[in-house]
N, C-alpha and C positions, 0 to 999 in steps of 0.2 A: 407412304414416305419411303424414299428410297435414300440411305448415304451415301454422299459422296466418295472419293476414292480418299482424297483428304481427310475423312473422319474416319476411314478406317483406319488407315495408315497412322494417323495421331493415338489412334486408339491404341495399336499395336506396340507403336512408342513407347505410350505412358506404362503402357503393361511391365513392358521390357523394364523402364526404372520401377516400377514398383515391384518384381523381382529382387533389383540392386539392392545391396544395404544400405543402409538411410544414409543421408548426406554422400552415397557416393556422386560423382562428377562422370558422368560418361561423355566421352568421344561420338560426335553425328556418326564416323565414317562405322562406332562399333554399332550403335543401333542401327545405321542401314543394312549393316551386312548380315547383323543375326534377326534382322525381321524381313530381309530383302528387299527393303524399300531403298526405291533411288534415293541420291544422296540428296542431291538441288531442290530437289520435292519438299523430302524432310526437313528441309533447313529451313524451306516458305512455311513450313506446317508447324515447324517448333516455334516461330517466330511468334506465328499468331498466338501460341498456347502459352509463351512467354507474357505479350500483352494482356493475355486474360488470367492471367496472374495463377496458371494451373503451372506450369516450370522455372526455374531459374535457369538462366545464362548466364556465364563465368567465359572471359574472355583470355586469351592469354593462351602463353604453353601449354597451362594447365585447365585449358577453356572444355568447355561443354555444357552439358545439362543436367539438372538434379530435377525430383520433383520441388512444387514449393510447397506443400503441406503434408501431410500424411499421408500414404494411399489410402486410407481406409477414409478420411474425408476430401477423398475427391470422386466423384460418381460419374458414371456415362451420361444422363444428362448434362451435368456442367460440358461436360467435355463437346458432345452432339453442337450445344448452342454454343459453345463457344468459337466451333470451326465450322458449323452451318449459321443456322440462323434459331431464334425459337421454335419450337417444336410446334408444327400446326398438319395435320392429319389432311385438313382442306380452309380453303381460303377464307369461309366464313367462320371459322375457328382462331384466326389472327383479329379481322374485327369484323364487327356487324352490318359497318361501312360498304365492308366489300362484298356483301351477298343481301339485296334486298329480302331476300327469299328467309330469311335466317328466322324471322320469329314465327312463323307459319309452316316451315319446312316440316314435313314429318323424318325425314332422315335426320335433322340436323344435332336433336338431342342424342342419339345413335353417336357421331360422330364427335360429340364432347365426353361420350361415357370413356368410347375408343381409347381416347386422347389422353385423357386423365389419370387412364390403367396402362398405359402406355408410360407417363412421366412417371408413375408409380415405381412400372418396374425397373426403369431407367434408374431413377433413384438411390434404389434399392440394392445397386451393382455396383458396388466400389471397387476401386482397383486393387484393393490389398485383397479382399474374395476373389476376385479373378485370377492373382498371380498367384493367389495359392492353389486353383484349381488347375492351372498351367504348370503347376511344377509337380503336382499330382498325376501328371499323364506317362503315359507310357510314351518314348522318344521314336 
């Protein structure tokens, strides 16, 4: 599984407010500049993360973006499937449809263990633990 450019960049986003003090309202143009992400990008990336109900939009002079829940309950899974797709290691891991092979396979259980400890740790990573490991760094 490789991420797209878009879930990184989302990712880096969300980081960025989860830094912010709660309920602040940030500017696209400041989170593109302090995470260097183009702006046009970010705005197709906040959009999506808007509809999957991980940010609010505030429109207006005073328009931008805020998280919509706590960082600490918003996790890099939600975030992954919300700007990729469900988290699937390989095809017969979406359905059994798509790999005759899946109930014979000797890989196949291999690739659910994978998968599993994968959403695990995905899980596991919220963005209020992240942005405080981010602001624990040396500049």
């Amino acid at each position: 599984m490789k991420l797209t450019r878009a879930a990184d960049y989302g990712i880096r986003a969300l980081v960025y407010l989860a830094g912010q003090p709660p309920d602040k309202v940030c500017l696209i143009s400041d989170i593109s500049a302090s995470q260097n992400i183009p702006e046009k990008f970010l705005a197709k990336i906040m959009q999506i993360l808007t509809k999957g109900g991980i940010v609010k939009s505030f429109r207006g002079v005073k328009g931008g973006f805020s998280l919509a829940r706590a960082p600490k309950d918003i996790n890099l899974r939600q975030i992954v499937e919300c700007l990729e797709e469900k988290i699937a290691l390989n095809v017969c891991l979406i359905s059994h449809k798509a790999c005759d092979r899946s109930c014979e396979c000797p890989v196949h259980p291999v690739w659910v263990e994978a998968q599993t400890r994968l959403v695990e740790v995905l899980e596991s990573a919220d963005l209020k633990s992240i942005a405080e490991r981010e602001k624990k760094q040396p500049n």
